[in-house]
C-alpha positions as CSV (number, residue, x, y, z in Angstrom):
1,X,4.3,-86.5,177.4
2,X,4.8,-83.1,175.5
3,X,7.1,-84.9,172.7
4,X,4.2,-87.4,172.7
5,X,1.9,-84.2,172.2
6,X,3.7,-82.5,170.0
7,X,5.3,-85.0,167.3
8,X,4.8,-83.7,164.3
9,X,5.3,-87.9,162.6
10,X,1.9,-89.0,163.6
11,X,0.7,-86.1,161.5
12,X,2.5,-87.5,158.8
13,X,5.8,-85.5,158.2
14,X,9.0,-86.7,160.5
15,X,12.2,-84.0,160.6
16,X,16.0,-84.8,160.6
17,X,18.6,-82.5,161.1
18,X,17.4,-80.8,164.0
19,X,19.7,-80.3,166.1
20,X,22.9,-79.1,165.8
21,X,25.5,-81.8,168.1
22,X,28.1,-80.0,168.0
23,X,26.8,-76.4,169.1
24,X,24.2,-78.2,171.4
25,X,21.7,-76.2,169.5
26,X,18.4,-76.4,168.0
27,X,18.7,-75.4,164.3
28,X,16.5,-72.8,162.3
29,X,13.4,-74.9,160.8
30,X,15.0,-74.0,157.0
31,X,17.7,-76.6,157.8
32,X,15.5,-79.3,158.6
33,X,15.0,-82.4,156.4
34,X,11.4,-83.3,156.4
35,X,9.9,-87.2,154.7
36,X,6.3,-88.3,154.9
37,X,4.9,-91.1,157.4
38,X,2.0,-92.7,158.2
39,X,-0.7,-90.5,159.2
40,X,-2.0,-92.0,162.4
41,X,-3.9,-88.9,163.5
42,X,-5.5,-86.3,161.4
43,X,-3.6,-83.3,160.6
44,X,-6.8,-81.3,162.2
45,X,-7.2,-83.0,164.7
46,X,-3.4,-82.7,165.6
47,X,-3.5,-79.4,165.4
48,X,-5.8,-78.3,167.9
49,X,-3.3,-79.4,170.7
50,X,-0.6,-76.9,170.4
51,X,-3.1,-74.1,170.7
52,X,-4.8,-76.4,173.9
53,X,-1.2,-76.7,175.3
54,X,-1.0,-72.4,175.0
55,X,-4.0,-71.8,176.2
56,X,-3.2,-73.7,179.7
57,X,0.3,-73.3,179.9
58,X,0.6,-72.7,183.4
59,X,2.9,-69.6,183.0
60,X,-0.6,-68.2,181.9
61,X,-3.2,-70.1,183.3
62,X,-2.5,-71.2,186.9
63,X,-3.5,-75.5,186.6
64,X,-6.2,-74.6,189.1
65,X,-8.3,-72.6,186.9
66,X,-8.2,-75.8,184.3
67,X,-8.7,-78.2,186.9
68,X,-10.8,-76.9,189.2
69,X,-14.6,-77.9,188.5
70,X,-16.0,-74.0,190.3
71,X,-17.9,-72.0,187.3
72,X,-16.0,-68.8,188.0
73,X,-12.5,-69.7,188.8
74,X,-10.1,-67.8,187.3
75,X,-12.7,-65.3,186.4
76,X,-14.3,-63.5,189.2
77,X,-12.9,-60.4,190.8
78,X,-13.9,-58.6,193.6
79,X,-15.4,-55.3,193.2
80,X,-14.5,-53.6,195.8
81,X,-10.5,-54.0,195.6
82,X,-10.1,-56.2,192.6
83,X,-8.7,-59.1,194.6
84,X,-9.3,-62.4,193.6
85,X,-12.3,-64.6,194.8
86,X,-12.2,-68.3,196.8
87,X,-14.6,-70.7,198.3
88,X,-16.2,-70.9,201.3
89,X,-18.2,-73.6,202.9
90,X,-20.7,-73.8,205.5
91,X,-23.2,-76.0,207.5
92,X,-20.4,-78.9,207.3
93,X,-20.0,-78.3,203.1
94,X,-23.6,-77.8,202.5
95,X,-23.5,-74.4,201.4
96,X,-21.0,-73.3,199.1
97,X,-19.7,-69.4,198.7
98,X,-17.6,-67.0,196.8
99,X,-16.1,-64.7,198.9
100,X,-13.0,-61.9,198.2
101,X,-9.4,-63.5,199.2
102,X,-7.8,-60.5,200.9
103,X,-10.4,-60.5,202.9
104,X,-10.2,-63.5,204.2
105,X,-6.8,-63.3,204.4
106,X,-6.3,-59.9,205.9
107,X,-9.8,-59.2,207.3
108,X,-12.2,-56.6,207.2
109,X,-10.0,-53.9,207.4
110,X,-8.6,-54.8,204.1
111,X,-12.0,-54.7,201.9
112,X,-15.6,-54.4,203.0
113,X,-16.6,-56.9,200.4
114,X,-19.0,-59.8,200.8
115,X,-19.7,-63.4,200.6
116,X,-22.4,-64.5,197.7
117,X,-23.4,-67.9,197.7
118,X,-22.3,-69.8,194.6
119,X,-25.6,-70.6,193.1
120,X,-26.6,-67.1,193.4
121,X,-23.5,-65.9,191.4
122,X,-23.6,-68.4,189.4
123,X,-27.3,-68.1,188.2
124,X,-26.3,-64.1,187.6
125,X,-23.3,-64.7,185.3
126,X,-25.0,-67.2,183.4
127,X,-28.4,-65.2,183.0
128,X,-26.2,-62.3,181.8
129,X,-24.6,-64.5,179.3
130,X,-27.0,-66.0,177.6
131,X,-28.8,-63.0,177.1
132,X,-25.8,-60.9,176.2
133,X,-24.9,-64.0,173.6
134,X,-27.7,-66.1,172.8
135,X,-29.9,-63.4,171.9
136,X,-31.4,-63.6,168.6
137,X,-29.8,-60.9,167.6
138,X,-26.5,-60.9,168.9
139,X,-26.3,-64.5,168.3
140,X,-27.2,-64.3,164.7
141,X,-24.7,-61.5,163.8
142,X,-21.9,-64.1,166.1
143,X,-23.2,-66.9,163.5
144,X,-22.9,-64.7,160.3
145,X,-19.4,-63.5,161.0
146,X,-18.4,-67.4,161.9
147,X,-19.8,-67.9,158.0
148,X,-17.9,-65.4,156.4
149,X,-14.9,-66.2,158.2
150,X,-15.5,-69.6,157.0
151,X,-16.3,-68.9,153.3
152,X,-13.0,-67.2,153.7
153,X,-11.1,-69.9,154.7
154,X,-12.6,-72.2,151.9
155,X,-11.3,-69.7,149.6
156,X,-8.0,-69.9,150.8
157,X,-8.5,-73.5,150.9
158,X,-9.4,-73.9,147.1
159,X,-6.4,-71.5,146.2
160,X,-4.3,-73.8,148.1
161,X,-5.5,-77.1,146.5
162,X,-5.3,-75.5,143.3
163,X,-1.6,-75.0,143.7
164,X,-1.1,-78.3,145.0
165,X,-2.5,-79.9,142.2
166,X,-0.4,-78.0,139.9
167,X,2.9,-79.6,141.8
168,X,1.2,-82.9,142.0
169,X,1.0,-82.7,138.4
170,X,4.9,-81.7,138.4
171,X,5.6,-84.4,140.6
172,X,3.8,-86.9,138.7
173,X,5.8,-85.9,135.2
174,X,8.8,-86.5,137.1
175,X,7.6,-89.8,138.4
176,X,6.7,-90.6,134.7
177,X,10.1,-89.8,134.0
178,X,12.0,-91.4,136.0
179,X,9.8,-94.9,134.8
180,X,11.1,-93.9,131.0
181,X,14.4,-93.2,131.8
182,X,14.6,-96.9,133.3
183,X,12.2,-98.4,130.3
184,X,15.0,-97.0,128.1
185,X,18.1,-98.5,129.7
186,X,19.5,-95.2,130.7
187,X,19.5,-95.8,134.3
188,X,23.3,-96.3,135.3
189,X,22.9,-96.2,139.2
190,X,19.7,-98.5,140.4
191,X,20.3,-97.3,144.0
192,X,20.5,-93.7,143.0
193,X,17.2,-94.5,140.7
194,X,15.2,-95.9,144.3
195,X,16.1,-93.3,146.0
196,X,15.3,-90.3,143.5
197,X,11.6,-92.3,143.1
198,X,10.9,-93.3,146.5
199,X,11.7,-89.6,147.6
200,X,9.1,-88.1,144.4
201,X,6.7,-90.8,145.3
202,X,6.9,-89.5,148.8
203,X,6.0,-86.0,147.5
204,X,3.3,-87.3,145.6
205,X,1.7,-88.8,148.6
206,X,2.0,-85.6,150.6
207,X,0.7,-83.5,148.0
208,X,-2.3,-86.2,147.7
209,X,-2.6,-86.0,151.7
210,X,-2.6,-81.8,152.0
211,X,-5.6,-81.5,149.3
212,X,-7.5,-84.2,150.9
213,X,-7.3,-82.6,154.0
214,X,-7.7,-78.8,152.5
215,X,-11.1,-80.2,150.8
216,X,-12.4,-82.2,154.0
217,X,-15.1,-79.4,154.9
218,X,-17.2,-78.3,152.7
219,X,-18.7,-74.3,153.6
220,X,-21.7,-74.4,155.6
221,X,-24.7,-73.2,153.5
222,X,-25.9,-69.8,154.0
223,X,-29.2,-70.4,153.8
224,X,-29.1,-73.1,156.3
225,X,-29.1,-69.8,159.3
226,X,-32.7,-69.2,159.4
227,X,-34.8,-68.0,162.7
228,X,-36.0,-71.5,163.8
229,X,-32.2,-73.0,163.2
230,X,-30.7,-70.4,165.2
231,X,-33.4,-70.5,167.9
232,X,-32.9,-74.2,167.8
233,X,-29.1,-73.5,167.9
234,X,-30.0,-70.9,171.3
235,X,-31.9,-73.6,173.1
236,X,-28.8,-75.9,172.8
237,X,-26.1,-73.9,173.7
238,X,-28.4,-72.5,176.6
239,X,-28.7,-76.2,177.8
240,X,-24.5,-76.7,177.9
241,X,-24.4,-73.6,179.8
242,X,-26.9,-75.4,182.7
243,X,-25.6,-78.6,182.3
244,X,-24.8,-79.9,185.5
245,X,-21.5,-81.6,183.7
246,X,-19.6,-79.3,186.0
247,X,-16.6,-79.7,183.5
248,X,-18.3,-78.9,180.3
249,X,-19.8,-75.8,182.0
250,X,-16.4,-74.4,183.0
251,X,-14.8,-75.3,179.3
252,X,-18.0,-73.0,177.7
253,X,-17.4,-70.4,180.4
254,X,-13.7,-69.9,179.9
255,X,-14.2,-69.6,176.4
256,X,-17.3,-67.3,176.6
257,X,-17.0,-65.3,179.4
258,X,-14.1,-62.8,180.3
259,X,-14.0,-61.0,184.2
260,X,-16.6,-61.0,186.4
């Protein structure tokens, strides 16, 4: 399932050379031999999962804290001695409550703190975020710097299109090239004369494939973050946070919130 998640061919570029048989080795990405292929999924999109794969690698997130459906897994602490915090149930499962481990564990000689139930604590954290977040201020300063980082990537976008072009345009001469060196008869080796255009063509391709991709998304107009869009924006992103979606709650939380 990870070389499933991780192929870089559905992207569009395969590697040979890898792997070093003899040494039983992975070799140093400079020695790989890289063609194009079909581009199944979009490089973007492909691109998110390494970074989803890091972020719940379960050498640093425990597969509980990604699984588990409680708002506050992974993220509450106790106060008193810093221990972790699990569920408790009472009334047959009715009631539901977060409660320090070592004290569970060890007792009451081991830390005086106490149970909360889940609603309560729940209600807290999320009042606290939205109003530490979704603010006007706060969240319009959040929005603006998400802009400028933006513009800046378009700008490094456009520089990088711009020096695509200028090899697609070096490509493309040798492609010509290759056409008049065949128009005039001075081909000698056909195969060799495939293979040097199938392998400029593929260039040609890739180049074409990077700038379409570097000039999918266009900047986000300043002008479009005024009061009533960002209040609309607010009301939104408050509703996610209350959705009772118990999964999409947890995803905003982890990405929002820190230790409680």
């Amino acid at each position: 399932m990870h070389q499933l998640l991780t192929r870089e061919a559905y992207a569009g570029t395969h590697y040979f050379n890898r792997t070093d048989v003899r040494l039983s080795r992975s070799k140093d990405k400079s020695e790989w031999v890289s063609f194009a292929t079909p581009v199944l999924i979009n490089p973007e999109t492909f691109e998110v999962v390494p970074k989803l794969l890091e972020a719940r690698r379960p050498t640093r997130v425990a597969p509980r804290v990604v699984t588990d459906p409680t708002l506050l897994t992974g993220l509450a602490r106790c106060a008193n001695c810093g221990g972790g915090i699990k569920i408790r149930t009472g009334k047959g499962g009715r009631y539901r409550y977060y409660t320090c481990t070592n004290r569970v564990n060890e007792g009451a000689s081991s830390c005086k703190g106490r149970s909360i139930p889940m609603p309560v604590l729940d209600g807290i954290v999320l009042d606290s975020l939205e109003e530490r977040i979704f603010a006007p201020d706060p969240l319009e300063a959040s929005l603006r710097g998400l802009l400028d980082r933006a513009r800046n990537k378009t700008e490094v976008n456009a520089s990088k299109a711009k020096d695509l072009r200028r090899k697609l345009r070096e490509v493309e001469g040798r492609i010509e090239r290759l056409y008049a060196a065949l128009a005039d008869g001075t081909v000698g080796d056909t195969d060799m004369f495939c293979r040097s255009l199938s392998q400029v063509e593929g260039e040609r391709e890739e180049a074409l494939r990077m700038i379409a991709a570097l000039e999918k998304h266009p900047e986000v107009p300043r002008h479009l973050l005024t009061k009533s869009n960002i209040a609309r924006f607010a009301t939104v992103a408050r509703a996610r946070l209350r959705d009772e979606n118990a999964s999409l709650r947890k995803d905003h939380m982890q990405h929002l919130g820190g230790r409680v």
